[in-house]
C-alpha positions in Angstrom: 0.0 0.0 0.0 1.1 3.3 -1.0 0.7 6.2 0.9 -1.9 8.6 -1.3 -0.8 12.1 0.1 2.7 11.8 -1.9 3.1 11.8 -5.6 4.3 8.5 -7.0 7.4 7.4 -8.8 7.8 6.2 -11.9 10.9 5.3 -13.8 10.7 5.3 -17.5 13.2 3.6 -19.8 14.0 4.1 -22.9 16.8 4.6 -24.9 15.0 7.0 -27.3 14.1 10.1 -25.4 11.3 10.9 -27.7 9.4 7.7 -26.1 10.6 9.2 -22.5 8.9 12.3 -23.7 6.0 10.8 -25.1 5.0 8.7 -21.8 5.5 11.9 -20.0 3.1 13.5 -22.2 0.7 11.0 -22.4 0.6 10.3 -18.5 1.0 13.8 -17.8 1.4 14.8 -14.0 -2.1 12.8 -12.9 -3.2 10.0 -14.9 -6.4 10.4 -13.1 -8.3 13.2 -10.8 -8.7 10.0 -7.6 -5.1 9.4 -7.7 -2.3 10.9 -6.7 0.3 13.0 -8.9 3.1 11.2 -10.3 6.6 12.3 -11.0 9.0 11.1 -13.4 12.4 9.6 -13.4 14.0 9.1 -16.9 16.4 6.4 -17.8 18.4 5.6 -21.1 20.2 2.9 -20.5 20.0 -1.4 -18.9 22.5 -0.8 -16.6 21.4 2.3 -15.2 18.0 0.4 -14.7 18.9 -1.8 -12.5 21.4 0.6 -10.6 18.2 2.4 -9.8 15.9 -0.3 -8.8 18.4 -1.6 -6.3 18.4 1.9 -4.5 14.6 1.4 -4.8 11.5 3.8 -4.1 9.9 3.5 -7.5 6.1 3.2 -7.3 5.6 1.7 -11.1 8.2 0.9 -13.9 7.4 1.7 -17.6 9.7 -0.6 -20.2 10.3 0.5 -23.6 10.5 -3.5 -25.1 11.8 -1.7 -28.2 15.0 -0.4 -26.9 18.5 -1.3 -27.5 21.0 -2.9 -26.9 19.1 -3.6 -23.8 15.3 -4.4 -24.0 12.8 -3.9 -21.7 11.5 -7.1 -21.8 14.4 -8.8 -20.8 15.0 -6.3 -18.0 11.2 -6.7 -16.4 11.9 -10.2 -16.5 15.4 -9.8 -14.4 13.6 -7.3 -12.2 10.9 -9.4 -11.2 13.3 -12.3 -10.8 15.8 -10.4 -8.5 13.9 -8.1 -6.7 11.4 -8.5 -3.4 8.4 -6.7 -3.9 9.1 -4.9 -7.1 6.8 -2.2 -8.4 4.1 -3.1 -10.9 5.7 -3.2 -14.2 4.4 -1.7 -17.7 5.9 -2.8 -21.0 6.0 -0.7 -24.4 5.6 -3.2 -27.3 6.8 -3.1 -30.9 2.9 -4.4 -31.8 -0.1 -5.7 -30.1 0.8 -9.6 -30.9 3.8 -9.1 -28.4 1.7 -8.8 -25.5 2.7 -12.8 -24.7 6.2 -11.4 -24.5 5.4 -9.3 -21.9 3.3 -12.0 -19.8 6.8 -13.9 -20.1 8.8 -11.1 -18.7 6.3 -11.3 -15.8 5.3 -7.4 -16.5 1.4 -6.7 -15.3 0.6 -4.7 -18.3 2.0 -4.2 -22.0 0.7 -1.4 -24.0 1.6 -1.4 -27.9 3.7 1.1 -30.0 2.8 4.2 -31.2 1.7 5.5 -27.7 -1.8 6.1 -27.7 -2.6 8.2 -24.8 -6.0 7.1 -23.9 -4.7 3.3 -23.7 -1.5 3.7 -22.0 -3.3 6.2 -18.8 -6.0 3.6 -18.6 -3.2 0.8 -18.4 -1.3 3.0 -15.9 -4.3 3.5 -13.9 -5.1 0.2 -13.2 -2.0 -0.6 -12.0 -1.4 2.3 -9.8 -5.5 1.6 -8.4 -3.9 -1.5 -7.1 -1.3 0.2 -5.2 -3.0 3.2 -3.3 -6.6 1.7 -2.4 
């Protein structure tokens, strides 16, 4: 349980900053009027992903499966696999049919590329509902 009076975190990966911008935009600082704000922490590379999850304090982690060299599939999957209690996990897809991918990598949600606003905040809701009830 999260507490509600605090904005939540959320680290986004990607290594193409136009999809960190893009999230951003799309999530914009409340995804939804009964929740609370969320502020953004940007990442552009695997290694630096994991760096920050061990420090910890993230509230939800969104996954650009499309990156490179590092994908984000392959890092939800090590993140769920190494850490205790990790954050609810969101996955960016190259295309709807890859949504098995991301049941594989153990994320809770995938959402397809291009970002569609409308999907991804109702995606990012959901999980972040779980969370603060």
């Amino acid at each position: 349980m999260v507490d509600s009076s605090r904005p939540l975190r959320v680290l986004v990966y990607s290594d193409n900053p136009r999809t960190r911008e893009e999230v951003q935009l799309a999530l914009g600082k409340r995804v939804h009027p009964d929740l609370p704000e969320l502020t953004y922490f940007e990442v552009a590379t695997g290694p630096m992903v994991i760096r920050q999850m061990d420090q910890g304090g993230f509230d939800l982690v969104i996954l650009d499966g499309e990156a490179a060299p590092t994908g984000g599939m392959g890092i939800a999957k090590q993140l769920k696999d190494e850490i205790a209690d990790c954050p609810p996990i969101l996955v960016l897809t190259g295309r709807p049919d890859d949504a098995w991918l991301a049941r594989w990598s153990r994320a809770e949600a995938a959402v397809p590329h291009p970002i569609d606003p409308i999907r991804l905040g109702d995606a990012v809701a959901g999980l972040l509902r779980t969370l603060v009830q």
